[in-house]
N, C-alpha and C positions, 0 to 999 in steps of 0.2 A: 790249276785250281780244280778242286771234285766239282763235279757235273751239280749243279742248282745251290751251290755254295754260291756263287756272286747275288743270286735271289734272294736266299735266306740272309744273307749282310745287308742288301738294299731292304731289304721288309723288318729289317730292323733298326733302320735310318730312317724312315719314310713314313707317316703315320697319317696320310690321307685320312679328310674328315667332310662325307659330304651335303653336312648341315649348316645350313644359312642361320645364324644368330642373330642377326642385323646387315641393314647395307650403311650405307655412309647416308643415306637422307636420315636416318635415323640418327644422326649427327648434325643434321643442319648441314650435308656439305653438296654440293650440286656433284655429279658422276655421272659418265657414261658408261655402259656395258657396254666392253670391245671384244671384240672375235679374231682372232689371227689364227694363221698357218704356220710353223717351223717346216723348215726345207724337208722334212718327210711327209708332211701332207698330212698329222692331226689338227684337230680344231682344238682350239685353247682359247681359253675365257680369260678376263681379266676385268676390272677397273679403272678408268681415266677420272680422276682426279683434279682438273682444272682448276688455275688459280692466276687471277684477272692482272697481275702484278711478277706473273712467276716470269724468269726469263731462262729457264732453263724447265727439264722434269727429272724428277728422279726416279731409276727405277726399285721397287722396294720387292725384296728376293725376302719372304718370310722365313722364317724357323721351319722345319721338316714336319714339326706337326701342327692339326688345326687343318684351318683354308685363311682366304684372305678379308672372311666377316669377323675373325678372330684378334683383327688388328685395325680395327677402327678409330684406339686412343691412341694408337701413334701415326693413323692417317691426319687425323685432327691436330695433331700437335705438327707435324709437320706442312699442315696448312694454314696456318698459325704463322711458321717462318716467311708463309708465302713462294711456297714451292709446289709445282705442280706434282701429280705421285702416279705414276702406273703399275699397279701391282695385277701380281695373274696367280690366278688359280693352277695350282701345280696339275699332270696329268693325275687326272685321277678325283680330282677334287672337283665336286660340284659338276660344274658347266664344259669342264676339261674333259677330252675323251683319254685314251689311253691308258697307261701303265706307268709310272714315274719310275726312274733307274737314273742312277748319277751321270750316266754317259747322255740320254737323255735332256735331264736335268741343264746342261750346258748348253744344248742345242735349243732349248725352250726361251732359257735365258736370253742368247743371241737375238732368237727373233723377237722378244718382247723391245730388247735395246733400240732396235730398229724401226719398232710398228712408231713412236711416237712421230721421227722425224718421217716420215708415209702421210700425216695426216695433214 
């Protein structure tokens, strides 16, 4: 592949956004602000989601563009079912440090999977 082709493809998948529109209180829903590490050692932000009934959490992996203040009606509606939800701010977004790349991307993932059952 040419030299900064795989950048130009990810910077046209990837549409970081790093404006807060709302949190979930502005929902009525109780949340924590979480911080994690992925086995490269950036900090990533995210939200925890609790739910007094939930026996599982889901993790909720957004659309490429926006952040995760963009998706408040389907935090709410999936609290609603009574599931708990931890979604993270992709690198790049808001509270994330980094650079977001789909190689990346996975490695993010993994550790969000993880951070729930840590707490």
């Amino acid at each position: 592949m040419c030299l900064g082709c795989e950048r130009f493809i990810e910077s046209q998948i990837f549409f970081p956004d790093k404006v807060l529109v709302q949190t979930p209180k502005d929902w009525d829903l109780v949340y924590e602000d979480i911080f994690f590490i992925p086995e490269d050692g950036v900090r990533l932000h995210g939200w925890y989601i609790p739910h007094p009934k939930a026996q599982s959490t889901l993790l909720f992996l957004h659309e490429n563009a926006g952040n995760i203040s963009h998706r408040l009606e389907n935090l709410s509606l999936l609290h609603r079912l009574e599931l708990a939800t931890f979604i993270l701010d992709y690198r790049g977004q808001r509270k994330s440090q980094g650079n977001i790349t789909e190689k990346v991307f996975y490695l993010d993932a993994r550790a969000a999977l993880n951070y729930p059952s840590q707490k």
